[in-house]
C-alpha positions in Angstrom: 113.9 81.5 91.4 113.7 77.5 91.4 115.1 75.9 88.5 113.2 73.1 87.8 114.8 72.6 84.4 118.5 71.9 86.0 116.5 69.6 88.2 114.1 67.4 85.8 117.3 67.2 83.4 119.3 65.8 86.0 116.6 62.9 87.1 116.0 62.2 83.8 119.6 60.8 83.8 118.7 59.0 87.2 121.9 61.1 88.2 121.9 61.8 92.0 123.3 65.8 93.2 126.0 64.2 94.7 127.1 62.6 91.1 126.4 66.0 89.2 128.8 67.4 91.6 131.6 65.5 91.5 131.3 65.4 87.5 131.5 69.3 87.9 134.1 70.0 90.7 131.4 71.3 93.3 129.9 69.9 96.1 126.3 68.4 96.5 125.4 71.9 98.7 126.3 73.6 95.5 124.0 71.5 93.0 121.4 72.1 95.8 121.5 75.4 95.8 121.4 76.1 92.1 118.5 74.2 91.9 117.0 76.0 95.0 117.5 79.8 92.9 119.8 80.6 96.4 123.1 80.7 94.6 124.1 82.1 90.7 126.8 79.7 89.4 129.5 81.3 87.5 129.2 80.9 83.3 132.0 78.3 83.4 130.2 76.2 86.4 127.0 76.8 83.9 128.9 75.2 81.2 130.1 72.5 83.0 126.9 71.5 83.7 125.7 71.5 80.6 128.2 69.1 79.4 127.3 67.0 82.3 123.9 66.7 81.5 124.1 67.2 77.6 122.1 70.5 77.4 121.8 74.0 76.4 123.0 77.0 78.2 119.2 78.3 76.9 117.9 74.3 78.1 118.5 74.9 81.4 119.2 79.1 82.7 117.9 80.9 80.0 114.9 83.1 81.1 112.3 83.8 79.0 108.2 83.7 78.8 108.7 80.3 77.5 109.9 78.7 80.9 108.9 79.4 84.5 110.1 82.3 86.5 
């Protein structure tokens, strides 16, 4: 599963994968593939985004009806 949320947050700090990355200790591939649904970051990678980009664990991997699948 895509998530779109990781991504739209990210633009909507004009903040390129590549920056997100280094902010977080990963590489670009990494950011990619989270936001492709091909890899499951680890709860402290998770967190470390959310820091980045000044969101929620529920803003941007919480699953629900609310949000798309």
């Amino acid at each position: 599963m895509k998530n779109l949320r990781l991504k739209a947050a990210r633009a909507g700090l004009d903040m390129s994968q590549e920056q997100l990355a280094e902010t977080v200790g990963v590489t670009r591939q990494t950011i990619g593939m989270i936001e492709a649904g091909k890899f499951n970051p680890s709860l402290q990678l998770c967190i470390a985004i959310c820091k980045a980009l000044g969101k929620t664990l529920n803003d941007l991997f919480w699953e629900d009806d609310k949000h798309e699948r």
